[in-house]
Backbone bond lengths (Angstrom), bond angles and torsions (degrees), N, CA, C in turn:
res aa  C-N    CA-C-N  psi(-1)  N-CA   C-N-CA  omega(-1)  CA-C   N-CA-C  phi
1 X - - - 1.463 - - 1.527 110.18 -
2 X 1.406 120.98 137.94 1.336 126.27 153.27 1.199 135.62 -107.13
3 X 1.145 113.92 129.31 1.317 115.06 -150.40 2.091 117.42 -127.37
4 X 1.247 112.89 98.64 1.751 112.22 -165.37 1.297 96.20 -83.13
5 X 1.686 114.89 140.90 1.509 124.77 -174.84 1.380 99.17 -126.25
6 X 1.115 112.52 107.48 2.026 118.87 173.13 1.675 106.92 -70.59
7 X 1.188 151.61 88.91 1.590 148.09 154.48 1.613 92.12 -46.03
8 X 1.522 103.51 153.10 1.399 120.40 -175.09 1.211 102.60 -178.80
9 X 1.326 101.17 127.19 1.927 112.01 177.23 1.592 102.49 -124.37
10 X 1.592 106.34 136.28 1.359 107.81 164.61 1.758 122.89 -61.00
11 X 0.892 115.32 -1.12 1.411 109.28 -138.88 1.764 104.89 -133.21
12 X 1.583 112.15 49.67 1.407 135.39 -179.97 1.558 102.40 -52.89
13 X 1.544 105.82 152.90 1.478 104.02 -174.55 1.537 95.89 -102.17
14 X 1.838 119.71 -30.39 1.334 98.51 -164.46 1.471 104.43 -116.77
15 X 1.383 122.49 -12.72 1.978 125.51 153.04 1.147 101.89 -85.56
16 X 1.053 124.35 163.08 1.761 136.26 168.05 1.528 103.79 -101.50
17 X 1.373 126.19 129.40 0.992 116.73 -156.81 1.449 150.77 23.56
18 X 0.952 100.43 62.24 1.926 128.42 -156.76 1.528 102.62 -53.94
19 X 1.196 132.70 -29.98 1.771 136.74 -147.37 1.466 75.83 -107.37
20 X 0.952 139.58 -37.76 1.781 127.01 -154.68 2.052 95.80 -107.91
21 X 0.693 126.08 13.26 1.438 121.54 -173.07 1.762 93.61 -93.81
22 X 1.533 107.50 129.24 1.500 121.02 -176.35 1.462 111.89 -77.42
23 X 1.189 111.91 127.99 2.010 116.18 175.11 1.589 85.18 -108.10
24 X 1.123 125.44 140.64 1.803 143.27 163.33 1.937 88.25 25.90
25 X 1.321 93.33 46.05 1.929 87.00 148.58 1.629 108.19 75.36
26 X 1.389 109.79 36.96 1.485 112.73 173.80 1.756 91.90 174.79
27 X 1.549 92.14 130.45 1.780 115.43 -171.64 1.543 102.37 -66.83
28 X 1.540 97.59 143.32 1.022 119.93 -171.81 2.075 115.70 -39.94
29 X 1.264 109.41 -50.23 1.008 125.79 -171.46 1.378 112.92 -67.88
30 X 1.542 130.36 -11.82 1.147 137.58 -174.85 1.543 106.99 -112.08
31 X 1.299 118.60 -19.73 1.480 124.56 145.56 1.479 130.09 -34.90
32 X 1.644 104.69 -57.91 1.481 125.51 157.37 1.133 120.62 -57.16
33 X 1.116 125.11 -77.93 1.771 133.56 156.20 1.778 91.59 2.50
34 X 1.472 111.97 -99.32 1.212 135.76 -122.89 1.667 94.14 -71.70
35 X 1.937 104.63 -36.90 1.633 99.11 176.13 1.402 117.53 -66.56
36 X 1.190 117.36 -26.41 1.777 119.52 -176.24 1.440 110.09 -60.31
37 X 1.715 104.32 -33.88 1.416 105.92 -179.55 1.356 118.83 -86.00
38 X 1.182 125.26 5.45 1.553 145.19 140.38 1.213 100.16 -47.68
39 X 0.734 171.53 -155.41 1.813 177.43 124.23 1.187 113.03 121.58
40 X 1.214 108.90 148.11 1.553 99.82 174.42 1.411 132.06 -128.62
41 X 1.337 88.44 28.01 1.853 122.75 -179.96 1.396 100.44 -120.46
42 X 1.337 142.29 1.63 1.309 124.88 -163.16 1.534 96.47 -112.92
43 X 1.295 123.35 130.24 1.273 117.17 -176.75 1.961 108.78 -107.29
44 X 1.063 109.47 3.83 2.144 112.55 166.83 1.687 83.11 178.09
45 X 1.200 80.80 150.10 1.621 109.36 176.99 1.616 103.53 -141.70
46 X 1.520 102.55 143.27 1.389 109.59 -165.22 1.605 107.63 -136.21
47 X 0.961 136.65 136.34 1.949 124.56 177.85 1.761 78.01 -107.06
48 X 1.674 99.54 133.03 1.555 133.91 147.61 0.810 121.20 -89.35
49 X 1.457 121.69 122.75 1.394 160.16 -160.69 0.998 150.64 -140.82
50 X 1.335 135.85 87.87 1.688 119.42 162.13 1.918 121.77 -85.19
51 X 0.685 87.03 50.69 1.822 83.07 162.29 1.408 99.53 -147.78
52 X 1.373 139.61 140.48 1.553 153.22 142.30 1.200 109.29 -53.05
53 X 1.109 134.14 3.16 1.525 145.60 169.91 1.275 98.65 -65.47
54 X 1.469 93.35 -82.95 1.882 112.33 -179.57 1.468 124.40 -46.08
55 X 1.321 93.91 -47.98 1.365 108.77 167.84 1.729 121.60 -21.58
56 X 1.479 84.20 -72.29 1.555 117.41 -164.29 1.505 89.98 -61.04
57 X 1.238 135.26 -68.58 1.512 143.58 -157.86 1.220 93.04 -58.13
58 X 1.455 135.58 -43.03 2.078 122.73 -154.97 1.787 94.95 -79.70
59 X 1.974 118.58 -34.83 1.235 110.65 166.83 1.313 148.38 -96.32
60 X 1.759 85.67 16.29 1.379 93.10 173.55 1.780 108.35 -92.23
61 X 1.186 108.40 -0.23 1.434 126.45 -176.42 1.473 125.93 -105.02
62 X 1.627 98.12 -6.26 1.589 108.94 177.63 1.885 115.01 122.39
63 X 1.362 102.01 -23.16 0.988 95.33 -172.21 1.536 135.28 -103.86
64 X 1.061 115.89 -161.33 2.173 107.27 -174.51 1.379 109.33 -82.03
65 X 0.740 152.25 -102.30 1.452 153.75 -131.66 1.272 136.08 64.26
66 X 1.313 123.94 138.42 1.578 110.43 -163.47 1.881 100.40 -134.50
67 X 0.784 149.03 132.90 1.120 136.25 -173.68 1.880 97.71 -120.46
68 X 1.770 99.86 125.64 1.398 138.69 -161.63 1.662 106.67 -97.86
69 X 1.420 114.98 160.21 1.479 110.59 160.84 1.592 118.64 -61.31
70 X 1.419 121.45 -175.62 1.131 116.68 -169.78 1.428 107.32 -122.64
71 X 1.594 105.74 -4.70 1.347 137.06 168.48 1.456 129.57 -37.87
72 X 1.526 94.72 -44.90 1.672 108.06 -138.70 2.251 86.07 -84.58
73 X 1.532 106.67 153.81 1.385 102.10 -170.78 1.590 102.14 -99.50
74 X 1.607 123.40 -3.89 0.805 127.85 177.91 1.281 127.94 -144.73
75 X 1.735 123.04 172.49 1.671 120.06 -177.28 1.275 124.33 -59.07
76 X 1.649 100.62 -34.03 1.286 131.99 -166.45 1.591 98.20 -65.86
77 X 1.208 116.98 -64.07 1.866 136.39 179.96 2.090 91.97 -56.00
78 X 0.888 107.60 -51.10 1.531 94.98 -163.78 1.404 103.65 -73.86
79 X 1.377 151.62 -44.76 1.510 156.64 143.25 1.553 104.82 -21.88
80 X 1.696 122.40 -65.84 1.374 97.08 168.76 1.618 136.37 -73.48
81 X 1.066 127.67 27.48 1.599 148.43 169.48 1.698 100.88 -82.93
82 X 1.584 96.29 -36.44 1.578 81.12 -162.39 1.500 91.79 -90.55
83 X 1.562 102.06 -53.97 1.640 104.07 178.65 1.611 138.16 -21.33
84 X 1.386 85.20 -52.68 1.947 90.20 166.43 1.602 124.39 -48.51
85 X 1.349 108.62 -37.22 1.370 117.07 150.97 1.348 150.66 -43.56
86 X 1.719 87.49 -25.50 1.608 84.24 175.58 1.378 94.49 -143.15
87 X 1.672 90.30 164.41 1.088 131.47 173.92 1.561 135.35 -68.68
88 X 1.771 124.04 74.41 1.481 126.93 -122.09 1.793 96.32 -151.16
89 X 1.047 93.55 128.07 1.403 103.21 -172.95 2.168 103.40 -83.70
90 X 1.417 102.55 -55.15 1.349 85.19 148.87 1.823 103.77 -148.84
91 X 1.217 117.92 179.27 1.426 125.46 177.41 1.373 111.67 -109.03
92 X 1.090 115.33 151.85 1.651 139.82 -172.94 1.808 91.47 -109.82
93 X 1.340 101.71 116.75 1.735 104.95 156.72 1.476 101.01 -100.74
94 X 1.054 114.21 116.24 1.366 114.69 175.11 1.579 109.35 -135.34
95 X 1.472 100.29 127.22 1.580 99.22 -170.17 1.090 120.61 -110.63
96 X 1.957 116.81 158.83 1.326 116.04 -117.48 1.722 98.90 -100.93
97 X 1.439 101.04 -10.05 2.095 95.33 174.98 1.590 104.62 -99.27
98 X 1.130 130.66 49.04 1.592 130.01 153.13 1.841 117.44 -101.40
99 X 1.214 121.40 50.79 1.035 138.62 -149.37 2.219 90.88 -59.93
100 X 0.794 131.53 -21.75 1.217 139.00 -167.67 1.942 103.67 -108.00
101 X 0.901 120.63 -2.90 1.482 124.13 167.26 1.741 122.86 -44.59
102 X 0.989 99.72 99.92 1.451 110.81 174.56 1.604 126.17 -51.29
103 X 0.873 114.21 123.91 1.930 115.49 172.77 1.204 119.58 -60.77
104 X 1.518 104.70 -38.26 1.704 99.63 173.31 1.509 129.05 -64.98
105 X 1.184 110.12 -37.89 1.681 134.64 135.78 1.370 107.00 -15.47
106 X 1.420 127.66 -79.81 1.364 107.93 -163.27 1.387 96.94 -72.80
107 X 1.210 136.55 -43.37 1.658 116.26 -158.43 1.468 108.13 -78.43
108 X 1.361 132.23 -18.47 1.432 114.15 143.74 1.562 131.20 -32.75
109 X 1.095 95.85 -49.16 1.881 120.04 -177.45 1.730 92.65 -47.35
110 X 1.666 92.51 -85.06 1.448 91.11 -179.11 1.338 145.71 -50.89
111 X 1.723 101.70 -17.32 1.754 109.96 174.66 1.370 110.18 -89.47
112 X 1.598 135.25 -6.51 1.293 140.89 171.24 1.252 98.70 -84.34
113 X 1.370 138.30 -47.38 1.345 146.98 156.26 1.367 114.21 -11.01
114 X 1.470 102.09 -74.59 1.252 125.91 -177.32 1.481 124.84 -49.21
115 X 1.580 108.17 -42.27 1.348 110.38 163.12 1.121 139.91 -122.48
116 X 1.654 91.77 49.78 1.694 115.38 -170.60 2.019 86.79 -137.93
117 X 0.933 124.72 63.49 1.615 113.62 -170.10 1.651 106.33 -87.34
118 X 1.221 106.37 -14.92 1.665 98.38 174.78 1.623 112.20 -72.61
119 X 1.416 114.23 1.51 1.643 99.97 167.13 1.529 112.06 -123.37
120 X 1.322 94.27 149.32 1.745 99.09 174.17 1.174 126.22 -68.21
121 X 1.162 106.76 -34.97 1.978 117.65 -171.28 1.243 95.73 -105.70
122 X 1.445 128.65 148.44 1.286 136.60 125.45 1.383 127.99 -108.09
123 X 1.586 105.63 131.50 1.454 95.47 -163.88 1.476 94.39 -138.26
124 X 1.321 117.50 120.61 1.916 120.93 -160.86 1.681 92.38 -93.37
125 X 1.732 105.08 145.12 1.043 100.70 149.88 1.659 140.33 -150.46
126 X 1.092 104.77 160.74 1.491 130.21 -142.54 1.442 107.04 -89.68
127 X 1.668 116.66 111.19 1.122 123.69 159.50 1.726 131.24 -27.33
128 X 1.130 128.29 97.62 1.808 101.65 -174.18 1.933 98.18 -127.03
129 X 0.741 145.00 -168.93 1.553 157.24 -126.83 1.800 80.14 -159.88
130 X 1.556 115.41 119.58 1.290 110.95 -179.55 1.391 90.72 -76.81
131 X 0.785 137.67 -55.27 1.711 139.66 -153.59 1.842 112.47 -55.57
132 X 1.313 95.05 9.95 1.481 101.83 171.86 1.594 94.88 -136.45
133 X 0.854 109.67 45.78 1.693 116.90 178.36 1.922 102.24 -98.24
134 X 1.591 81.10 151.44 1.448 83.35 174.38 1.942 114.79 -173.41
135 X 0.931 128.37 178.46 1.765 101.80 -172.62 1.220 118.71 -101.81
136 X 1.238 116.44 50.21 1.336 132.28 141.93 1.248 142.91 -92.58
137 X 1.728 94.38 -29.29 1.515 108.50 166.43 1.587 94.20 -97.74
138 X 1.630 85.70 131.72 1.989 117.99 158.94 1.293 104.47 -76.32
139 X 1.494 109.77 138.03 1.335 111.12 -173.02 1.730 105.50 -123.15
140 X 1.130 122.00 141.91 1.661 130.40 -167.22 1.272 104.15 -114.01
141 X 1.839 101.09 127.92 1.713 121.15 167.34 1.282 107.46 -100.86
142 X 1.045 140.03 140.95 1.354 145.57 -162.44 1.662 116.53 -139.59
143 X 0.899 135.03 145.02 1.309 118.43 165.39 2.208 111.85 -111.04
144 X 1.218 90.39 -157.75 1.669 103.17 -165.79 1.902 95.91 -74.18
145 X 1.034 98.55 -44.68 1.794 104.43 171.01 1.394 107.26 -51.58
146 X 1.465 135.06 -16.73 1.025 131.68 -176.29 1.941 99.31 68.02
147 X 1.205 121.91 69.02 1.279 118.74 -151.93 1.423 77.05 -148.11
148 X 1.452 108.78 139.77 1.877 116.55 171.46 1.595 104.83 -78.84
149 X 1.196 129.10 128.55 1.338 127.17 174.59 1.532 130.53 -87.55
150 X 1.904 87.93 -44.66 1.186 108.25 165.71 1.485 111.20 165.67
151 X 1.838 99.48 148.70 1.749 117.13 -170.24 1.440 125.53 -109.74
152 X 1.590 110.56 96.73 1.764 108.41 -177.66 1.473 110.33 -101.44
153 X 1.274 119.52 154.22 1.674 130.83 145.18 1.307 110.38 -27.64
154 X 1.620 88.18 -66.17 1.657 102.75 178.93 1.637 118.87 -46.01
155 X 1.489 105.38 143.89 1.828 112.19 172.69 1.683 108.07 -61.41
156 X 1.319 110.56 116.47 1.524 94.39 -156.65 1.980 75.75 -138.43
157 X 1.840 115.21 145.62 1.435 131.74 -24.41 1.773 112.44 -42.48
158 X 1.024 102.22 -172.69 1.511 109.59 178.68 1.617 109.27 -37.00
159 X 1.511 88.54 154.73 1.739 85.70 165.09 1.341 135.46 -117.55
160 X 1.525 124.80 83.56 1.099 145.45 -167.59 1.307 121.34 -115.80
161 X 1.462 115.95 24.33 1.189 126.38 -177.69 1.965 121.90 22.71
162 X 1.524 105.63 33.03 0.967 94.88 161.44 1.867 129.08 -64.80
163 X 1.331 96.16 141.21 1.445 98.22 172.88 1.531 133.82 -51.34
164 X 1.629 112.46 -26.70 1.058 134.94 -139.38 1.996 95.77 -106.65
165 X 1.485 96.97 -12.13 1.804 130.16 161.46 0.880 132.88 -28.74
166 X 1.308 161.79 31.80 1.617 145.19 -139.88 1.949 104.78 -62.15
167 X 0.867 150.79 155.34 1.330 140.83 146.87 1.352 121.70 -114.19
168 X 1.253 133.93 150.28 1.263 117.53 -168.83 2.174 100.59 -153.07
169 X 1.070 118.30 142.72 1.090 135.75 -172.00 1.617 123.42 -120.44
170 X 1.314 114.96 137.16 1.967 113.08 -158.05 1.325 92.59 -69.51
171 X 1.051 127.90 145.92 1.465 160.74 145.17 1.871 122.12 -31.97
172 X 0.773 134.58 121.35 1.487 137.70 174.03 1.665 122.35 -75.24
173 X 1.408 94.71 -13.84 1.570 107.96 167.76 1.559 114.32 -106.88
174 X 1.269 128.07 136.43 1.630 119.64 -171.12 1.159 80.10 -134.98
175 X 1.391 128.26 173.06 1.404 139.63 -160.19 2.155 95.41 -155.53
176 X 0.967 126.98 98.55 1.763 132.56 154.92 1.446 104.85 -88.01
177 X 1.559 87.82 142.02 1.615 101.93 142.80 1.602 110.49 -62.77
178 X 1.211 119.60 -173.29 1.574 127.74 142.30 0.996 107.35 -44.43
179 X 1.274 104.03 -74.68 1.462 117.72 -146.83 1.723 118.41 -71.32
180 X 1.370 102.39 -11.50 1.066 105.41 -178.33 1.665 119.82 -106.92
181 X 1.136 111.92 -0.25 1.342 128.16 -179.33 1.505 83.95 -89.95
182 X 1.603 130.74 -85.21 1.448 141.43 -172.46 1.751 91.65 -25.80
183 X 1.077 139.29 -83.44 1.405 126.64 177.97 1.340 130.19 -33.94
184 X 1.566 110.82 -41.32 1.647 109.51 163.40 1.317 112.61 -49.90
185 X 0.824 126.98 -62.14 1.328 122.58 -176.74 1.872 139.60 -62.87
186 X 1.463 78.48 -22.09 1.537 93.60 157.86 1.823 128.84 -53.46
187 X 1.330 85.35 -42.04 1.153 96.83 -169.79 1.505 125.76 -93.91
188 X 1.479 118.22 137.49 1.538 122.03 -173.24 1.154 136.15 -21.83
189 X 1.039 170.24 125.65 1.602 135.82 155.84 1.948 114.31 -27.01
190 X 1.577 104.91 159.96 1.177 75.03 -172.76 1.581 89.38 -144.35
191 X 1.676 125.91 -179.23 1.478 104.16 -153.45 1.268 110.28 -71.67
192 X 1.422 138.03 -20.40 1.518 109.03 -157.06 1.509 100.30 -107.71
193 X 1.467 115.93 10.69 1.367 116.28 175.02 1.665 104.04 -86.03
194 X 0.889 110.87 -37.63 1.595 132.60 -173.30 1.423 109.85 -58.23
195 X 1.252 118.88 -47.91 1.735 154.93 178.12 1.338 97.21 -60.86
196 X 1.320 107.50 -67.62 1.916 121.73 -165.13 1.428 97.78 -74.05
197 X 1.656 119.56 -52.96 1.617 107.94 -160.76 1.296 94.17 102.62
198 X 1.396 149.87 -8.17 1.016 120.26 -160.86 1.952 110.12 -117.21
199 X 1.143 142.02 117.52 1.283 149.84 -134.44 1.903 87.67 -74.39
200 X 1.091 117.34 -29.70 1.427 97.10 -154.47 1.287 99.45 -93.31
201 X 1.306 132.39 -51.17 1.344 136.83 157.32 2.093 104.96 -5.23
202 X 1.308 110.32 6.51 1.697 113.58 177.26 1.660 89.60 -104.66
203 X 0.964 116.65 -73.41 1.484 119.13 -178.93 1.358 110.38 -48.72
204 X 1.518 138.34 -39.10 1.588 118.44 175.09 1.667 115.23 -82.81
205 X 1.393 107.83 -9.55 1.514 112.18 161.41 1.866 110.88 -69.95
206 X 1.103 138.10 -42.75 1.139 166.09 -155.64 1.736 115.50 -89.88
207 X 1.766 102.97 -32.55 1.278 94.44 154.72 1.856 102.51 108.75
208 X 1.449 100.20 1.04 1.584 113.54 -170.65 1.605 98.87 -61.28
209 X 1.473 104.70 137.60 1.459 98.40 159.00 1.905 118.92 -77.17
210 X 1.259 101.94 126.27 1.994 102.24 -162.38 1.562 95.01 -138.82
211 X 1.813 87.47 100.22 2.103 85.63 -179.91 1.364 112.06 -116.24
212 X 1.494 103.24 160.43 1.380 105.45 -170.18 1.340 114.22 -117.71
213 X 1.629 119.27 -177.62 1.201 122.64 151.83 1.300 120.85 -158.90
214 X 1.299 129.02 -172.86 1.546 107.43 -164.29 1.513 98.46 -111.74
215 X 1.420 119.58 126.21 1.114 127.76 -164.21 2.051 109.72 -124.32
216 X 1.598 108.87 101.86 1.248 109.91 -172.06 1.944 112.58 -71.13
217 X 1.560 108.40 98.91 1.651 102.64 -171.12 0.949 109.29 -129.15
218 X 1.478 147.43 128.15 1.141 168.74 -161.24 1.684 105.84 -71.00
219 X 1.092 100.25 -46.95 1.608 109.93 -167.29 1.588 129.35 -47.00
220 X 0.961 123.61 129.90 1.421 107.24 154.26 1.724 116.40 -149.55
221 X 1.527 91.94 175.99 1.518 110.30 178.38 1.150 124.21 -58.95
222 X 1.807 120.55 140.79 1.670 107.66 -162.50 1.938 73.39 -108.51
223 X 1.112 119.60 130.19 1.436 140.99 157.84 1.242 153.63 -108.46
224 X 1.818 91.03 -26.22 1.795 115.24 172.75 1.786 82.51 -151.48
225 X 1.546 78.41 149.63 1.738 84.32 153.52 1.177 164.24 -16.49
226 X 1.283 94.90 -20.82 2.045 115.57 -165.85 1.508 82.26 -106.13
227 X 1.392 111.66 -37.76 1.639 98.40 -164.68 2.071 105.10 -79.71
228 X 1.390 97.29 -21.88 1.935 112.79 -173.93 2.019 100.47 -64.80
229 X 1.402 106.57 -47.53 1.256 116.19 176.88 1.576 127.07 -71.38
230 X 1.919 113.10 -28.72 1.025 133.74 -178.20 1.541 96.38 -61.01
231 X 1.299 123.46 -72.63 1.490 155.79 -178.50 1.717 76.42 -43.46
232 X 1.202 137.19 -119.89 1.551 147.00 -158.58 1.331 83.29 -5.11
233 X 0.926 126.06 -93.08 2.017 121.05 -162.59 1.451 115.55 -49.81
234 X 1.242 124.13 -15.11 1.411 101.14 -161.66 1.897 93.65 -115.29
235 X 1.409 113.16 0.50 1.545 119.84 -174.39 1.406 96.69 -80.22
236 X 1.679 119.61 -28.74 1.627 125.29 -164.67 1.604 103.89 -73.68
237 X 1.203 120.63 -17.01 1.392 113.86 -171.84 1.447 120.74 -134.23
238 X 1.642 101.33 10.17 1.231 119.52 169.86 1.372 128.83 -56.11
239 X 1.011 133.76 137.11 1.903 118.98 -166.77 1.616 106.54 -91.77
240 X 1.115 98.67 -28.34 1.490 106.43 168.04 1.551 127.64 -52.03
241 X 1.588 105.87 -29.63 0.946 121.11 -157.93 1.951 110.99 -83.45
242 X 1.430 90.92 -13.52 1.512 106.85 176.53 1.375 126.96 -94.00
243 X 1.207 102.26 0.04 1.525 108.88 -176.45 1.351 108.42 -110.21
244 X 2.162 122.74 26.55 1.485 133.49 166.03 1.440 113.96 -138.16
């Protein structure tokens, strides 16, 4: 079984209630929800949660909901709460403000997955235009193995805007085994994740096998405003958007 887990917190530092904010007349978080279940590799999809807020809104709309501790410091920690629970060949982290996330997108994820089994992580990555860079987007080094090397804030190789450059940016879909998610989390934070900010940077300290590929996706994270308003216009004419 495969199984995609949406994490979702009420409690945004830079939207005010970010998961419940309406794109063309249905909350953000049920946008996500409803496209994941577009897929045609995903066998249950669940939004993780601690607030009854959220809760209530993903099933008053059709969908599962799972309600999480209030504990956990991260997406990663709140997805494996539910995960241990089930019975999952691998899990989809898929996170819950990409309101424009494509389906075909994830089942790429999972069919590279599928015939890439010597790694634990899959982590796709995403073409972006450095010159719209900024430290929100994680940026991915990769090598010829298609092997994650390593993930900074920072514009990483150098930034010299050579042409000759590829740039590439982390993915909103991550792909675990079980077993390999349940171990992420085991383990500490560790220094250069701590340094960077960036959660996975624990697993390439740690030695995880984390493979990639280059995945062309339109999507992105609504985080500040420009991106909440960006998303409002571009959800109205989305084709995706007609098939919920």
């Amino acid at each position: 079984m495969i199984i995609a887990l949406i994490p979702s917190r009420l409690n945004s530092k830079r939207l005010k209630e970010k998961p419940l904010i309406e794109l063309d007349g249905i909350p953000l978080i049920v946008h996500c929800y409803k496209r994941v279940k577009l897929s045609k590799k995903i066998d249950k999809v669940f939004v993780c949660t601690d607030s009854n807020k959220i809760k209530k809104v993903v099933e008053e709309n059709g969908g599962d909901a799972i309600l999480t501790s209030k504990k956990h410091k991260n997406g990663t920690e709140r997805i494996n709460e539910v995960a241990k629970k089930l019975n999952a060949r691998l899990i989809l982290d898929v996170q819950g403000d990409e309101p424009l996330i494509n389906p075909k997108s994830i089942d790429k994820v999972i069919n590279f997955h599928l015939k890439n089994k010597k790694f634990d992580i899959i982590l796709p990555s995403v073409p972006f235009d450095p010159k719209n860079d900024n430290k929100n987007i994680v940026k991915n080094l990769f090598n010829y193995k298609k092997e994650i090397l390593y993930l900074s804030r920072s514009l990483i190789p150098l930034n010299n805007f050579n042409k000759r450059i590829k740039y590439f940016k982390h993915s909103s879909i991550i792909s675990f085994t079980k077993k390999a998610l349940n171990n992420f989390c085991k383990l500490k934070q560790s220094p250069l994740e701590i340094i960077e900010g960036v959660e996975l940077l624990r697993a390439v300290e740690n030695n995880f096998k984390i493979g990639t590929f280059i995945l062309n996706d339109k999507s992105f994270s609504v985080d500040v405003n420009y991106d909440l308003l960006k998303a409002m216009k571009k959800i109205k004419k989305d084709p995706i958007r007609k098939l919920y």
